[in-house]
C-alpha positions in Angstrom: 269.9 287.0 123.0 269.8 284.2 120.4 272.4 284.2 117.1 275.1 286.4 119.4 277.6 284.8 116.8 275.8 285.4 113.8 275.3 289.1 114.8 278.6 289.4 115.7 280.2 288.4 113.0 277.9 290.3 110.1 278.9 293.4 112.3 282.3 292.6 111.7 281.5 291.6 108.3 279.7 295.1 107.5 282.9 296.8 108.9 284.9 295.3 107.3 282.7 296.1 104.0 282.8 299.9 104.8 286.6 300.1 105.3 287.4 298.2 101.9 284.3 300.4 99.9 285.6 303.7 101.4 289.4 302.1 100.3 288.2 301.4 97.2 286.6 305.3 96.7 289.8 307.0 97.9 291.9 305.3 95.3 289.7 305.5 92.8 289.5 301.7 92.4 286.2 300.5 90.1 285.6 297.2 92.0 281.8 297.1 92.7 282.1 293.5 93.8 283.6 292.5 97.2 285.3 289.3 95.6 287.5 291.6 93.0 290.4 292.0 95.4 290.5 288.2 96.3 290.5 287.6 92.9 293.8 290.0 92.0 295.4 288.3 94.6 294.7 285.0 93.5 295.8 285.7 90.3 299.2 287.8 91.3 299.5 284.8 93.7 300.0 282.0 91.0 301.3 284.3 88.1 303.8 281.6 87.0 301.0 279.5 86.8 298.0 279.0 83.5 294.8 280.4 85.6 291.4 279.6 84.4 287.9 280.9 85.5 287.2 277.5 86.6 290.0 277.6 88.6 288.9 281.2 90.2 285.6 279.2 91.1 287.0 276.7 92.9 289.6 278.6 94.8 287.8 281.1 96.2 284.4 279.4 95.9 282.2 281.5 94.0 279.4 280.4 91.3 280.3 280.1 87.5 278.1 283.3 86.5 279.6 285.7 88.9 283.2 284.4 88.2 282.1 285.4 84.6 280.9 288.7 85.6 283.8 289.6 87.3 286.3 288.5 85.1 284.5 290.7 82.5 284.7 293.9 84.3 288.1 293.5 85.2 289.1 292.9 81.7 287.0 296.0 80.8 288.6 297.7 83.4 292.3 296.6 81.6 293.2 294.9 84.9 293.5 291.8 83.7 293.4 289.9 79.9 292.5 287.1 78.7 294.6 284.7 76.6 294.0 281.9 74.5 295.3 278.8 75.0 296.8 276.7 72.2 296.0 273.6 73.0 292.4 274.4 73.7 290.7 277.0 71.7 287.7 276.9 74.6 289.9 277.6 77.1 291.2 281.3 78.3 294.1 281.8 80.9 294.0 284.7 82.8 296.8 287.2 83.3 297.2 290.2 85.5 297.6 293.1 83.4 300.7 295.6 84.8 298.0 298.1 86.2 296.4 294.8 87.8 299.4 294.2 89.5 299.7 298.1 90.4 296.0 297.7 92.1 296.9 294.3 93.8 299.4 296.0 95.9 297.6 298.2 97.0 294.5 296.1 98.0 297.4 294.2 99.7 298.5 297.1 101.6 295.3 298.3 102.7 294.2 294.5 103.6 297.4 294.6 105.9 296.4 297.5 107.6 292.7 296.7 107.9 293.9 293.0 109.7 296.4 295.3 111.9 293.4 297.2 113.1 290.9 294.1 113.6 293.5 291.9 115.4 294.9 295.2 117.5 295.0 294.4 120.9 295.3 290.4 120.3 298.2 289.0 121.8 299.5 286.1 118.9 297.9 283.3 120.5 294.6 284.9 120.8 294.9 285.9 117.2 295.5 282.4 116.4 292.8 280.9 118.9 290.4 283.4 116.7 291.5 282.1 113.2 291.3 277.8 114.5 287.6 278.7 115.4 286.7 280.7 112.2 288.2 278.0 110.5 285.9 275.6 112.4 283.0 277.5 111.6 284.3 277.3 107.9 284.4 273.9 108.2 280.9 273.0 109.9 279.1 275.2 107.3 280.8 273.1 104.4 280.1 270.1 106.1 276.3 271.4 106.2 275.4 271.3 102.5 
């Protein structure tokens, strides 16, 4: 069958999907977009640190609009603010509100357990076999555009 990898990996993709969605409705979490917990952790990650959307877009390599549309709904959602920055009036830092924080830990517990369940089984060196050819794949798709 041709695109064995492809298939394989959306599968694992859509799983993955499900868990986090059905996560997300048990804890009564509003993050429509897949990206939101990635950027919580981001942002609890480098909290001693000025954060900027432009920053968010590079990082975790997603376009300028949806970076936009996400910081927006988690401001709305009072997960994280927006500050103003004194020496630049056009610039806004970002900064995880305390319930941010609250919802990061969780997203970080339940991403532990959700990598406990897809690497069960692994022993540690096939575990990190797996992760040297993702990252290959990573890095053949960015060398592709």
């Amino acid at each position: 069958m041709e695109n064995q990898t492809m298939i394989a990996l959306r599968m694992v993709n859509m799983g993955i999907r499900r868990q986090m969605e059905s996560f997300r409705s048990r804890n009564g979490l509003d993050t429509s977009a897949g990206v939101t917990g990635w950027v919580l952790g981001y942002l609890a990650d480098h909290e001693h640190e000025d954060v900027y959307q432009r920053d968010l877009e590079k990082e975790l390599g997603v376009c300028r609009s949806a970076v936009s549309r996400i910081v927006a709904a988690l401001e709305k959602s009072e997960l994280l603010e927006r500050s103003r920055v004194a020496s630049d009036d056009r610039l806004k830092k970002l900064i995880l509100t305390d319930h941010g924080r609250a919802c990061t830990e969780q997203i970080r517990a339940e991403c532990s357990r959700l990598e406990a369940l897809l690497t069960r089984g692994f022993t540690p060196e096939e575990t990190a076999q797996m992760r040297l050819y993702l990252q290959k794949m990573q890095q053949n798709l960015k060398e592709s555009y």
